[in-house]
N, CA, C and O atoms as a GROMACS GRO file, in nm:
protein
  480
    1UNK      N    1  -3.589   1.215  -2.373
    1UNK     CA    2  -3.560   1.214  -2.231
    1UNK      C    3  -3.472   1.094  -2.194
    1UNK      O    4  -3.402   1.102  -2.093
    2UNK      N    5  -3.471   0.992  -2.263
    2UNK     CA    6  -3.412   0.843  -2.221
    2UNK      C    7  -3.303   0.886  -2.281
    2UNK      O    8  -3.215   0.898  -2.196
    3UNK      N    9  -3.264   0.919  -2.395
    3UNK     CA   10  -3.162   0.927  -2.493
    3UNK      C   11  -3.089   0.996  -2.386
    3UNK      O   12  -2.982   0.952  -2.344
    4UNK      N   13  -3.156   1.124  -2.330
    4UNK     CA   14  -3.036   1.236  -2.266
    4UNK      C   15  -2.988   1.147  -2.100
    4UNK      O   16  -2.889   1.175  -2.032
    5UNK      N   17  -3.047   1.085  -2.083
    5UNK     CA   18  -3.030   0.993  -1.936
    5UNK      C   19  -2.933   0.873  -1.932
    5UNK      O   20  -2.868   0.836  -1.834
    6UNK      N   21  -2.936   0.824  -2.045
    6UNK     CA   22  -2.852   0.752  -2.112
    6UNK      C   23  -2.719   0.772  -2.156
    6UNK      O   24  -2.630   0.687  -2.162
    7UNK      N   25  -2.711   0.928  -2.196
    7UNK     CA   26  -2.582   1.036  -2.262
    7UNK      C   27  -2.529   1.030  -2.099
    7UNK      O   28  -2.435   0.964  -2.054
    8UNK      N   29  -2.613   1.112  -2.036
    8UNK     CA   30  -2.518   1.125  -1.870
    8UNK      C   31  -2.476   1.021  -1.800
    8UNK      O   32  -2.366   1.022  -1.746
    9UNK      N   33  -2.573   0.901  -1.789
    9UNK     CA   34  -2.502   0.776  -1.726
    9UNK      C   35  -2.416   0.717  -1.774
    9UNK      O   36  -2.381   0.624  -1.702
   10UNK      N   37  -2.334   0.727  -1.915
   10UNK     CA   38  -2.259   0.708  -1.974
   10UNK      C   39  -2.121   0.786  -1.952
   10UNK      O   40  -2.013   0.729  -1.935
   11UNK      N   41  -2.140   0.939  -1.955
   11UNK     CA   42  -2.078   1.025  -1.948
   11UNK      C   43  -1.964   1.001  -1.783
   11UNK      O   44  -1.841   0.998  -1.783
   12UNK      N   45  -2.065   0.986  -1.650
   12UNK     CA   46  -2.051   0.935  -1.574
   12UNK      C   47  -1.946   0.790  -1.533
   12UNK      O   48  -1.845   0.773  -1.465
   13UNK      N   49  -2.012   0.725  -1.594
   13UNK     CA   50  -1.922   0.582  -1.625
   13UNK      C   51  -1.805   0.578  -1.676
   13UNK      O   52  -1.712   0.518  -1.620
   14UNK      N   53  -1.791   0.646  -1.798
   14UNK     CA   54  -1.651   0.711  -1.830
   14UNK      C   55  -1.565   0.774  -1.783
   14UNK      O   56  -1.450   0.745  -1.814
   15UNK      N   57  -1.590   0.876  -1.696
   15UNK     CA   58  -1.498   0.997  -1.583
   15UNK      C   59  -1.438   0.849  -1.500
   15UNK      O   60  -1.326   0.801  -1.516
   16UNK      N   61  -1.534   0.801  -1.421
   16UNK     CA   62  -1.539   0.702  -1.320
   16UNK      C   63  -1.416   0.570  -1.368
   16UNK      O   64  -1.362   0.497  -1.286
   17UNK      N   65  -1.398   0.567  -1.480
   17UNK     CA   66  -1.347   0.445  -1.544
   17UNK      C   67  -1.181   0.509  -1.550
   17UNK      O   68  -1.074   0.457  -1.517
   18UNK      N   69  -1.214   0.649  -1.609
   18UNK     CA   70  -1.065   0.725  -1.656
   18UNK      C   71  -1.024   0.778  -1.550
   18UNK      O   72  -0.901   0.776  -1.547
   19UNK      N   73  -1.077   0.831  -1.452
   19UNK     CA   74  -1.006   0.983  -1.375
   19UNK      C   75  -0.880   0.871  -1.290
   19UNK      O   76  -0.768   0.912  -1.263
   20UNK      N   77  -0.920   0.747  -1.260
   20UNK     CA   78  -0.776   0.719  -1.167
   20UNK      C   79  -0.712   0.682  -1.280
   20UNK      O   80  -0.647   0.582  -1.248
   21UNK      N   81  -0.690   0.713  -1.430
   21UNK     CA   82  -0.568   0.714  -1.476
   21UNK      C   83  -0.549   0.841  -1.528
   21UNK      O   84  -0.454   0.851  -1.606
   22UNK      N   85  -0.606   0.928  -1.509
   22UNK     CA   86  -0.540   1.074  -1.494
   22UNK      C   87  -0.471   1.163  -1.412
   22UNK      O   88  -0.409   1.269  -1.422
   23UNK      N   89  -0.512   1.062  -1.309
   23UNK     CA   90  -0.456   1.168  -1.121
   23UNK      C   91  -0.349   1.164  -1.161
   23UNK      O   92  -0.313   1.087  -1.250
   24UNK      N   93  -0.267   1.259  -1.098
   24UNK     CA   94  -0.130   1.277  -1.051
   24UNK      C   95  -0.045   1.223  -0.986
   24UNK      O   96   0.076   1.247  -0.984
   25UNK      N   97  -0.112   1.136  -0.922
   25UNK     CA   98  -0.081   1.123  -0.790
   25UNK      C   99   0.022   0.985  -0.800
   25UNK      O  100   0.083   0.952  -0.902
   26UNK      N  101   0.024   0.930  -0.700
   26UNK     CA  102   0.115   0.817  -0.686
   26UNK      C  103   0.040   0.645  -0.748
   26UNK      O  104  -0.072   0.605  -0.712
   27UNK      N  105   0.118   0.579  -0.828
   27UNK     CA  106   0.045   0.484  -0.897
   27UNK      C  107   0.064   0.351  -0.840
   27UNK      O  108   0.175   0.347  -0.786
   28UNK      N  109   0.005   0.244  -0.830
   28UNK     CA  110   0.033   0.136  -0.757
   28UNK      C  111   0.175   0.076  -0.802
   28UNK      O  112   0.271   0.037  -0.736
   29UNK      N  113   0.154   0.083  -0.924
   29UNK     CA  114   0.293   0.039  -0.998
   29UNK      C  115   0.406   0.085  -0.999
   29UNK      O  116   0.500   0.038  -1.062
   30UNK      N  117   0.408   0.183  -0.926
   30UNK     CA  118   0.554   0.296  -0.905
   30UNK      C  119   0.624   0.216  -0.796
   30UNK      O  120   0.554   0.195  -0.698
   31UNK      N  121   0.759   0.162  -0.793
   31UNK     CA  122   0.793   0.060  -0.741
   31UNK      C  123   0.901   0.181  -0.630
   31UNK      O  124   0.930   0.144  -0.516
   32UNK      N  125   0.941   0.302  -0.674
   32UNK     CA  126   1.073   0.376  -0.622
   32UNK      C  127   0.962   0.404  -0.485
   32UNK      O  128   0.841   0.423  -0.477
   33UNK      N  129   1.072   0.395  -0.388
   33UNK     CA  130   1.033   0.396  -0.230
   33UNK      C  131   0.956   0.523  -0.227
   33UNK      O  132   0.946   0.622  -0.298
   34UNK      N  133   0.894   0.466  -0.087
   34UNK     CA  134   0.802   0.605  -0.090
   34UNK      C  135   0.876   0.743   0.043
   34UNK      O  136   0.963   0.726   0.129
   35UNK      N  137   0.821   0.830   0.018
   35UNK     CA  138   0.897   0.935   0.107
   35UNK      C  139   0.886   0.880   0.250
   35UNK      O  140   0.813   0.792   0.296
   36UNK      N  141   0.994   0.970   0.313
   36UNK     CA  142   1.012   0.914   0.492
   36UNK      C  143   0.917   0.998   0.508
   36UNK      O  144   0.901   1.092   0.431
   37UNK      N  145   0.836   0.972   0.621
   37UNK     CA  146   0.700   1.015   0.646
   37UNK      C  147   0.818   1.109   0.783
   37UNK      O  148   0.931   1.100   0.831
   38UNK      N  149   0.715   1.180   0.789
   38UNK     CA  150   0.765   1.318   0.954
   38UNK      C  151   0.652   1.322   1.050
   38UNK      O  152   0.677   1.357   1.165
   39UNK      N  153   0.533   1.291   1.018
   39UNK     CA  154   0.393   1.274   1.122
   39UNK      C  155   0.314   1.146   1.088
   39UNK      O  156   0.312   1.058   1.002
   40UNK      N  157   0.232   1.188   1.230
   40UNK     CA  158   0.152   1.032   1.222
   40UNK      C  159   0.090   1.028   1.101
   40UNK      O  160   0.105   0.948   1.009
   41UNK      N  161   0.028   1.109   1.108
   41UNK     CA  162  -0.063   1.107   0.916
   41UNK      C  163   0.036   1.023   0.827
   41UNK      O  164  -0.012   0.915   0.790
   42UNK      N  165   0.178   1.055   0.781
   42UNK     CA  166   0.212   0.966   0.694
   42UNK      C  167   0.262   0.858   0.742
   42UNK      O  168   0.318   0.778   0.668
   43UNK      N  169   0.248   0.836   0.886
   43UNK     CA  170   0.257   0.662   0.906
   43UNK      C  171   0.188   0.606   0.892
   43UNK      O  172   0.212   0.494   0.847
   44UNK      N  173   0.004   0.662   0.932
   44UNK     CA  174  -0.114   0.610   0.907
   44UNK      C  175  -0.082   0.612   0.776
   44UNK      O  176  -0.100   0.493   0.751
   45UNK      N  177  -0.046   0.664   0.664
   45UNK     CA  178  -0.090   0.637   0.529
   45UNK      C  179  -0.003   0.576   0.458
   45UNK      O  180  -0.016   0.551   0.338
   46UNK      N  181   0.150   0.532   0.574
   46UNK     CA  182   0.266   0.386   0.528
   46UNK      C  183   0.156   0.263   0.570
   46UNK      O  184   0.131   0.168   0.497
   47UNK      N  185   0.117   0.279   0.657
   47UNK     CA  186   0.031   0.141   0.700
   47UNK      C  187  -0.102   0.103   0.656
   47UNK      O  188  -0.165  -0.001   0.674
   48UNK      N  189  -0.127   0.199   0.600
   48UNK     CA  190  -0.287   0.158   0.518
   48UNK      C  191  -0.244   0.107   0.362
   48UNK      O  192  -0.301   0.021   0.295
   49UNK      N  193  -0.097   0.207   0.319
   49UNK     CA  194  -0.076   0.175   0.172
   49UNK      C  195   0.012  -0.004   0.204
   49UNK      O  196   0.026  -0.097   0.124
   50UNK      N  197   0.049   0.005   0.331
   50UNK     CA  198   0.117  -0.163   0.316
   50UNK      C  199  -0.017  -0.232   0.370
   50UNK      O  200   0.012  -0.351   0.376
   51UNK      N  201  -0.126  -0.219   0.405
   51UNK     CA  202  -0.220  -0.303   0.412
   51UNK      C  203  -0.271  -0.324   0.313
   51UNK      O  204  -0.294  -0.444   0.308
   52UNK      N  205  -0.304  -0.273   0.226
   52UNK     CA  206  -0.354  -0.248   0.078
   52UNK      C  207  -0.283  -0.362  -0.020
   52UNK      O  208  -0.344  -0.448  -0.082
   53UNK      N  209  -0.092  -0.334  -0.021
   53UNK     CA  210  -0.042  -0.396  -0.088
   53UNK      C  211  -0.058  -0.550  -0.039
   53UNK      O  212  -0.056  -0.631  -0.131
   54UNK      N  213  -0.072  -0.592   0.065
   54UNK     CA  214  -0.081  -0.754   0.143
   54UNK      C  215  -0.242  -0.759   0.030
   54UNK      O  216  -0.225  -0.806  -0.082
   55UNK      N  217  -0.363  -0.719   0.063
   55UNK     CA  218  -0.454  -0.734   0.016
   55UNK      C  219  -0.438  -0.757  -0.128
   55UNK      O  220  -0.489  -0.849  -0.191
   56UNK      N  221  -0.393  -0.704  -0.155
   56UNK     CA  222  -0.365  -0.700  -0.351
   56UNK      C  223  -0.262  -0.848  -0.357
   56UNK      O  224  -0.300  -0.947  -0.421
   57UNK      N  225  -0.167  -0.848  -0.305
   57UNK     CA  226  -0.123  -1.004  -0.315
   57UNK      C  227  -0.201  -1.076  -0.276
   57UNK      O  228  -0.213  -1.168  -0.357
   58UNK      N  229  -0.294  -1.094  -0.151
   58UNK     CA  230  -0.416  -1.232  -0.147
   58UNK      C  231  -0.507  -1.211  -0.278
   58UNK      O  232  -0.565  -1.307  -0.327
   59UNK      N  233  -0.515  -1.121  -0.315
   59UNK     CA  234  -0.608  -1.109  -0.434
   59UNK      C  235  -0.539  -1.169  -0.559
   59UNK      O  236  -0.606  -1.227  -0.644
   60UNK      N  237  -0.465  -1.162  -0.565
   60UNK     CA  238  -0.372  -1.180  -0.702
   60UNK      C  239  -0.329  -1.340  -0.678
   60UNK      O  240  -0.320  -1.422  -0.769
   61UNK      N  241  -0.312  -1.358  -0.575
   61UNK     CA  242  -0.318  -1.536  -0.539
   61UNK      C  243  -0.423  -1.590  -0.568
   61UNK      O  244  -0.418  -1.700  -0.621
   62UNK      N  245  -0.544  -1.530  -0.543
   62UNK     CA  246  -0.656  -1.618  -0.559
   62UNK      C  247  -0.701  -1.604  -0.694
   62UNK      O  248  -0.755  -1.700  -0.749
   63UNK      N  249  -0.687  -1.506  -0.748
   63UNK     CA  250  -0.663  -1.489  -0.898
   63UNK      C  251  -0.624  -1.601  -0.992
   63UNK      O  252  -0.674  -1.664  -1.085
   64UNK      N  253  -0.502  -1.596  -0.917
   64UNK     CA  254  -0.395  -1.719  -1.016
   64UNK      C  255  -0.453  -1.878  -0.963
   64UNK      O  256  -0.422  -1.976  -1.030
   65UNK      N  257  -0.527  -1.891  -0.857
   65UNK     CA  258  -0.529  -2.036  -0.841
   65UNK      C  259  -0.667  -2.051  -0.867
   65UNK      O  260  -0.716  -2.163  -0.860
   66UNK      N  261  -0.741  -1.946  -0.897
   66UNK     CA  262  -0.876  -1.983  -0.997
   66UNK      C  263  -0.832  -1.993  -1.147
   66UNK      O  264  -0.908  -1.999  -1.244
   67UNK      N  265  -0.780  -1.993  -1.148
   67UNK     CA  266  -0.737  -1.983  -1.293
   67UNK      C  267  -0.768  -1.862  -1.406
   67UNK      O  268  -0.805  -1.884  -1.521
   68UNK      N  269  -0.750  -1.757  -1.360
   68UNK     CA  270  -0.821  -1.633  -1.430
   68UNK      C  271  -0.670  -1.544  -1.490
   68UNK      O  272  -0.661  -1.464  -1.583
   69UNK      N  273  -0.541  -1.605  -1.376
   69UNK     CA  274  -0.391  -1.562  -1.431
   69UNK      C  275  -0.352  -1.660  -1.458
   69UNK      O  276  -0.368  -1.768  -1.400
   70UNK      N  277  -0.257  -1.622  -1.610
   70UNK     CA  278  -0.152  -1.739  -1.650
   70UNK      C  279  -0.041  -1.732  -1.547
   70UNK      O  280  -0.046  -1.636  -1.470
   71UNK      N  281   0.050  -1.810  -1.534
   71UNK     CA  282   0.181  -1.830  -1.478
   71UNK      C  283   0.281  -1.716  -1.485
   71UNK      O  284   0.318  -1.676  -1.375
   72UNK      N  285   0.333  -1.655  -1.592
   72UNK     CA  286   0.357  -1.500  -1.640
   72UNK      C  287   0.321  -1.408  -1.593
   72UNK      O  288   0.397  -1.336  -1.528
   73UNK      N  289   0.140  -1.368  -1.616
   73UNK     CA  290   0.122  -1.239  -1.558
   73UNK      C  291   0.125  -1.246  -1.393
   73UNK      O  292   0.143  -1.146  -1.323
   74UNK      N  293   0.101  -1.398  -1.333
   74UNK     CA  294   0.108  -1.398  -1.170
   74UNK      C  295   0.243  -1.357  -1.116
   74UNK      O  296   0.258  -1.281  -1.020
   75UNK      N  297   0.379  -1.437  -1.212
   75UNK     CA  298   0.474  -1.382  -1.161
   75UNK      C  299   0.536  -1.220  -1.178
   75UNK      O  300   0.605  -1.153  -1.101
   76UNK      N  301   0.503  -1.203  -1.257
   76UNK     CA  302   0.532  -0.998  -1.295
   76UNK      C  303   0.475  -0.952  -1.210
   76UNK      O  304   0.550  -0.895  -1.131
   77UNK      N  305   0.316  -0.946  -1.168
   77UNK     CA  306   0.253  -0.877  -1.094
   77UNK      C  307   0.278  -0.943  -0.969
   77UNK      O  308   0.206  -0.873  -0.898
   78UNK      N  309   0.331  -1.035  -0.885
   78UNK     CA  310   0.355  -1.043  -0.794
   78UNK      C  311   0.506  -1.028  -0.728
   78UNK      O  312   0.521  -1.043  -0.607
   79UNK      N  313   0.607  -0.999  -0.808
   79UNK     CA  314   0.722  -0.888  -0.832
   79UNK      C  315   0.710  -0.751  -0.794
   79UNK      O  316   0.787  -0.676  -0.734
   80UNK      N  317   0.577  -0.733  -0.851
   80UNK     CA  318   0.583  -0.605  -0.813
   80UNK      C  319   0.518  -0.529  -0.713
   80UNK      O  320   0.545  -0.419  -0.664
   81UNK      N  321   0.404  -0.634  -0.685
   81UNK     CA  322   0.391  -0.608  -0.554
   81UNK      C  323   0.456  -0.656  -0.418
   81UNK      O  324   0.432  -0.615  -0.304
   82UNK      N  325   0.548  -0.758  -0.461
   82UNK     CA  326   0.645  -0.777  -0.359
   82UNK      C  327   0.763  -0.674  -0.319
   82UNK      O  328   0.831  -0.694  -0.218
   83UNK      N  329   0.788  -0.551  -0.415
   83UNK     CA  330   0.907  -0.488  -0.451
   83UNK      C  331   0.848  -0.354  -0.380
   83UNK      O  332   0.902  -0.264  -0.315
   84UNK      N  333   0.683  -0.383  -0.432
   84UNK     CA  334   0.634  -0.236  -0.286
   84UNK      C  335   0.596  -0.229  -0.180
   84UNK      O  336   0.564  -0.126  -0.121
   85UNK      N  337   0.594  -0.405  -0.113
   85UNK     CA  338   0.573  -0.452  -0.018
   85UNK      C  339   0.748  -0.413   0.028
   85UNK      O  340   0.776  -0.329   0.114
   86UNK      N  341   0.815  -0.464  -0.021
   86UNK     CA  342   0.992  -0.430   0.101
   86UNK      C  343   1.015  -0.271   0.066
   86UNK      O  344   1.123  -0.238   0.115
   87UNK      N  345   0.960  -0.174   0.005
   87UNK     CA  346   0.995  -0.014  -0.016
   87UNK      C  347   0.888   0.016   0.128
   87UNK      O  348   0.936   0.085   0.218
   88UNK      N  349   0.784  -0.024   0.139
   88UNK     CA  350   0.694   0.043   0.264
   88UNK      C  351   0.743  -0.062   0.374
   88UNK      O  352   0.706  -0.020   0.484
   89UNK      N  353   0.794  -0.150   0.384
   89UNK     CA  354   0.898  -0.175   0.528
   89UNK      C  355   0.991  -0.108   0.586
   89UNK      O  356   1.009  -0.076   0.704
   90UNK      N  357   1.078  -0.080   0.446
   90UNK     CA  358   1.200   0.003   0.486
   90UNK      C  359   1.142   0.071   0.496
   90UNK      O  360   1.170   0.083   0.615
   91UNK      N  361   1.042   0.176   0.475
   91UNK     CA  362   0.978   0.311   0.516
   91UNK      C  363   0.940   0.347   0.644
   91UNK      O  364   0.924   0.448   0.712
   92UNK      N  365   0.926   0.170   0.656
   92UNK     CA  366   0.847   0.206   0.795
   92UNK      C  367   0.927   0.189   0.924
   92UNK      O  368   0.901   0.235   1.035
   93UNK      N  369   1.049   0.100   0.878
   93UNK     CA  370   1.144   0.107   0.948
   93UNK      C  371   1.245   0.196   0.980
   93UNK      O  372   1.329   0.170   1.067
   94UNK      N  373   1.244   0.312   0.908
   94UNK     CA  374   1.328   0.430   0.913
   94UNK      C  375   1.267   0.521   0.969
   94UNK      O  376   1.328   0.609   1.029
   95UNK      N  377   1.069   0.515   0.957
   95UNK     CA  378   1.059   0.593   1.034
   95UNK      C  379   1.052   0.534   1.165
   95UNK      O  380   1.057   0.623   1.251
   96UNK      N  381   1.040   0.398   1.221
   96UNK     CA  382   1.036   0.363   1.368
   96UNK      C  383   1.183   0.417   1.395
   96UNK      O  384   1.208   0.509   1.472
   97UNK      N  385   1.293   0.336   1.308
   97UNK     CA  386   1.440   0.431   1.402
   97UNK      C  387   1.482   0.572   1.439
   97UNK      O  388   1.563   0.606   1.525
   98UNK      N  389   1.397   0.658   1.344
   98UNK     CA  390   1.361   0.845   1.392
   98UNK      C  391   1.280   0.841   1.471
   98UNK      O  392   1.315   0.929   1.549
   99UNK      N  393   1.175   0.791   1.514
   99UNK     CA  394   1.074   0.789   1.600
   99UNK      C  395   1.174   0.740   1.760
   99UNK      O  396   1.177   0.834   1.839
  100UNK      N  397   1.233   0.639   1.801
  100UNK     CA  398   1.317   0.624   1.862
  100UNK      C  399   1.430   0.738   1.891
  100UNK      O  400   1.456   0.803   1.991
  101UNK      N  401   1.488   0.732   1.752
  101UNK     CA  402   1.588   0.859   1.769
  101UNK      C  403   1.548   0.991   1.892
  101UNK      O  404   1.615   1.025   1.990
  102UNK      N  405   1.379   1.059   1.830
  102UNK     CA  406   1.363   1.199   1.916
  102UNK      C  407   1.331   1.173   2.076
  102UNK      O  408   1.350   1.246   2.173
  103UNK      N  409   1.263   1.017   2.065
  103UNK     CA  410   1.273   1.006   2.198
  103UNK      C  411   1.362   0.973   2.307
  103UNK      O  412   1.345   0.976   2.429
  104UNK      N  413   1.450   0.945   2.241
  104UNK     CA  414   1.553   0.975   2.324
  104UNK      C  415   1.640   1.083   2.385
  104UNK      O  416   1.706   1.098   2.488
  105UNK      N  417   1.598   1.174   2.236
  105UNK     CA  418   1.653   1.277   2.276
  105UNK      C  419   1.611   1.369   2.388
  105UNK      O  420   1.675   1.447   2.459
  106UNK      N  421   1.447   1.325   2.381
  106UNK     CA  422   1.366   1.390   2.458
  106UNK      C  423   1.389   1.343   2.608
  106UNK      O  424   1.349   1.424   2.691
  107UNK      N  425   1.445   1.233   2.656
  107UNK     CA  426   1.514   1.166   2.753
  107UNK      C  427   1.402   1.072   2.800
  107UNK      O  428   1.359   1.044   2.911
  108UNK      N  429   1.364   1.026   2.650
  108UNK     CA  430   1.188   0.896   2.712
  108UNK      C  431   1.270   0.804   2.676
  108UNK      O  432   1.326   0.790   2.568
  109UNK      N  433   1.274   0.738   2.775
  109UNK     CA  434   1.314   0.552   2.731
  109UNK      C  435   1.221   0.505   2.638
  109UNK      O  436   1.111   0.555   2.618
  110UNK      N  437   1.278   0.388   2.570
  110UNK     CA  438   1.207   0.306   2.480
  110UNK      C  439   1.182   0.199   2.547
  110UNK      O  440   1.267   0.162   2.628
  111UNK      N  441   1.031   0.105   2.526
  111UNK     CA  442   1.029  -0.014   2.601
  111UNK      C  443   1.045  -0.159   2.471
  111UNK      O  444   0.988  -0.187   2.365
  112UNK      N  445   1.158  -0.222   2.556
  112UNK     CA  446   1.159  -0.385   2.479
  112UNK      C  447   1.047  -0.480   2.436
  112UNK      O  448   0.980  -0.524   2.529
  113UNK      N  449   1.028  -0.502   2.367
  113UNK     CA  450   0.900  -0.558   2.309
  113UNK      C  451   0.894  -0.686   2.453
  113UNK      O  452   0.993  -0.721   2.517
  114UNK      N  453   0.778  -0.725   2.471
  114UNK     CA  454   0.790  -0.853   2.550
  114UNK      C  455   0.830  -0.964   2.489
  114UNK      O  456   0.823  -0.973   2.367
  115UNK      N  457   0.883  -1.079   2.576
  115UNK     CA  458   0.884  -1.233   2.528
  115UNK      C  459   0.832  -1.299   2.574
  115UNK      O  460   0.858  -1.333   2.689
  116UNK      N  461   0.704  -1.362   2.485
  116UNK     CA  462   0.596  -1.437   2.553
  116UNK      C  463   0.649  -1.560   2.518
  116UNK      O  464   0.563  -1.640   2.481
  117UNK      N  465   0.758  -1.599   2.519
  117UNK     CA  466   0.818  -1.708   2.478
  117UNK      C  467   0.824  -1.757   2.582
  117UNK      O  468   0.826  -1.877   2.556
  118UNK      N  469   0.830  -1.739   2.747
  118UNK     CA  470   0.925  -1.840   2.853
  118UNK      C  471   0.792  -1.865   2.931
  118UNK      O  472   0.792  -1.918   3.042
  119UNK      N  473   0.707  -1.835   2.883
  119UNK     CA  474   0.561  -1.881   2.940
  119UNK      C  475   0.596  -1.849   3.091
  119UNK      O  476   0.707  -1.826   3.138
  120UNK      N  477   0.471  -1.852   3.157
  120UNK     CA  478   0.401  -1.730   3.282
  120UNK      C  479   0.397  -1.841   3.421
  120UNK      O  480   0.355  -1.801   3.530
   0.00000   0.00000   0.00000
């Protein structure tokens, strides 16, 4: 009975360890820009994947100044998350200038950000 409980929590642990390097799907390390999003859904999911990438650089900083990264692997891996940090800007900036674009077309003004600069 232990032996077979042991086989499955194992079995388990393994799927769990492998399946995110089996997905299909899109890999952190894939540096080529990501698609222009057309709905909110893929803006929500430009802005969660660039929140993600900020997180992974504080992580990878604190990494390197505990001393757990050499000098090497901090700079590669922080290349590369700097390289998918400016692909989800421009993403997100192309889609704010289409987002602008329809509303205009639609005949909605756009409003100027404020300047809290000249104080009140």
């Amino acid at each position: 009975m232990i032996l077979a409980l042991a086989l499955i929590i194992g079995i388990v642990a393994l799927l769990y360890v492998v399946y995110p390097l089996l997905r299909t799907g899109q890999r952190w390390d894939d540096t080529s820009p990501p698609e222009e999003p057309e709905t909110t859904t893929q803006l929500a999911d430009l802005l969660t994947r660039q929140q993600e990438t900020y997180a992974a650089l504080r992580e990878l900083t604190l990494d390197y100044q505990s001393g757990a990264l050499d000098a090497p692997t901090y700079q590669r891996q922080r290349q590369r998350y700097e390289r998918r940090a400016l692909a989800l800007l421009k993403a997100l900036d192309s889609w704010e200038a289409r987002a602008d674009t329809v509303l205009t077309r639609q005949g909605c003004t756009t409003v100027a950000p404020s300047d809290d600069t000249q104080g009140k």
